[in-house]
N, C-alpha and C positions, 0 to 999 in steps of 0.2 A: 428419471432424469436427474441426474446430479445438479445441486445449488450453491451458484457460488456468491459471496457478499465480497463488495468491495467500498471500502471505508476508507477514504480519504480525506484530506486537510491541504487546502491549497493557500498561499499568499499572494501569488503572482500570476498564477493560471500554467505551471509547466506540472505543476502534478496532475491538474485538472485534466491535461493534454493527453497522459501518460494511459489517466485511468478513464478516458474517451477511447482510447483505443483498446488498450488492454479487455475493456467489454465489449469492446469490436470483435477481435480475436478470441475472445473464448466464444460468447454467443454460436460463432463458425462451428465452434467444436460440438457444436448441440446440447448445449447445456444451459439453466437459467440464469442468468445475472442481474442482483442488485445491487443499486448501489445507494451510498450513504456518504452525502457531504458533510462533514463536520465545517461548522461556524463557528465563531468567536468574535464577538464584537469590537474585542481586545486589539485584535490585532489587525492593522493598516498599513496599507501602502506608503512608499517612500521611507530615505534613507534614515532619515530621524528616526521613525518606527523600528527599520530593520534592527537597529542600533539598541531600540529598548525593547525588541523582543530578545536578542541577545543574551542581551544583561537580564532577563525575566528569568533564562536557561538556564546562565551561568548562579544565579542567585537563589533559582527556586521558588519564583512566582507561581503562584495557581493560577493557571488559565479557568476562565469560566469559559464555557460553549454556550453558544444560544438555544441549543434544542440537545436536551436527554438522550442519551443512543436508543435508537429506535427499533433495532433490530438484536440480535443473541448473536453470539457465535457458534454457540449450542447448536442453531439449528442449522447451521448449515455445513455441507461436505468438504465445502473448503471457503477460506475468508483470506484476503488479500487485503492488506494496511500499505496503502501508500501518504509520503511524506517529504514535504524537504526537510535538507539538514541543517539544523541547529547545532552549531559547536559539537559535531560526531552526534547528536543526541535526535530521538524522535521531538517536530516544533509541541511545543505547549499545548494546543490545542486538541492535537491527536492522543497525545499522551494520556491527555485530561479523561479522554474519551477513554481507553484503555484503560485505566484506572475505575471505571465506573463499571467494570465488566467483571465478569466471572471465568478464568480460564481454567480446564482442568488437565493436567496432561495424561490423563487415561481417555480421553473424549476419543472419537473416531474423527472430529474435523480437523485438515489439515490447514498448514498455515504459508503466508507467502508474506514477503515485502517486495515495494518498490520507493526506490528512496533517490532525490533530483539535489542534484546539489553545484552551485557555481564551480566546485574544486572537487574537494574529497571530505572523508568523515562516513562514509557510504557499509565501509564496514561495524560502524561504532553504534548507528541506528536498527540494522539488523542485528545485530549481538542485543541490543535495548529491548527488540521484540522478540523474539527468542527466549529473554530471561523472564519478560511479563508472559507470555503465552506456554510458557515450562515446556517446552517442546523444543525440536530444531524446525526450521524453514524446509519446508518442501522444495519452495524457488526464492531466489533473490534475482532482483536488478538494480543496477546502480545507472543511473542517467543524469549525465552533466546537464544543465539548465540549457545549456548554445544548444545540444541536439535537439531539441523540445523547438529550437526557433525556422521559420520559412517555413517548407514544406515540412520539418520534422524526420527526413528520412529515415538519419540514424537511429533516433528515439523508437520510431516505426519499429525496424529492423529488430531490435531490443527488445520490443513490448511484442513482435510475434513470439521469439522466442521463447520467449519469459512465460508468454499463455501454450504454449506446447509443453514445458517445464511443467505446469500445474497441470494441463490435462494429462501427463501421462503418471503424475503421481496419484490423482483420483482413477488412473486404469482404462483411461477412454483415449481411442483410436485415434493419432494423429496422422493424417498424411501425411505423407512422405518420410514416415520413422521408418526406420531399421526393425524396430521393439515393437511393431503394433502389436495392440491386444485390444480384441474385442471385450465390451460387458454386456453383458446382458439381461 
């Protein structure tokens, strides 16, 4: 059974949303998912903060995280980094995390982003992870913050996607594909 990690960094709770469901939707596909909150004490709600995490991005702050990555990328078949965006850029916190890691791009594990953002910048943070994980993205999503609010539909709709995307590049059967293929 394929394994997949999903390592996220939320400020406001719409990545949080993104990467609730996105374990939703793979789970479905029969595979194991973990996941990994990154923290950082650093960084707090409201505008004032939003304002000096900014300027953290734009300047080159080191974020500390409150907890060590706990997990490899190494071990697992595929890893999903979700993020808001910071000025096109992966926020501090996740980065931080990424940074503390070992990526090799001869590995067998593939790579995914999903990145929430008020506006745009959606391309500039998956190019970010990309150039730290020496590899290309398997799957990208880009999800404006408003989809992630009320019921979430749009974001929904996105994030099945997005997990048919990574399941069909680990090789495992999605209904309702055109391409299925069995593994076994």
């Amino acid at each position: 059974m394929a394994k997949i990690l999903i390592v996220y960094f939320t400020r406001g709770g719409a990545t949080k949303f993104v990467a609730d469901q996105l374990s939703d939707d793979l789970a479905k596909g029969g595979v194991t998912v973990e996941r990994e909150e990154v923290k950082s004490a650093q960084v707090k709600l409201g505008w004032w903060e939003y304002l000096k995490n900014i300027w953290g991005i734009l300047t080159g702050w080191k974020y500390v995280i409150d907890v060590a990555p706990i997990n490899k990328p190494a071990d697992y078949d595929a890893v999903i980094f979700g993020t808001a965006v910071w000025c096109s850029k992966v926020s501090g916190p996740l980065n931080e995390w990424l940074s503390q890691q070992t990526f090799d791009a001869d590995s067998k594990t593939i790579y995914g982003s999903f990145a929430q953002a008020g506006g745009r910048g959606h391309d500039g943070v998956h190019a970010q992870i990309e150039s730290i994980v020496k590899k290309p993205l398997a799957a990208k999503q880009s999800t404006l913050e408003k989809e992630t609010k009320g019921d979430g539909t749009v974001a929904k709709e996105k994030t099945a996607e997005f997990a048919k995307t990574i399941l069909k590049a680990l090789g495992i059967e999605v209904a309702g594909s055109t391409e299925e293929k069995k593994v076994e």
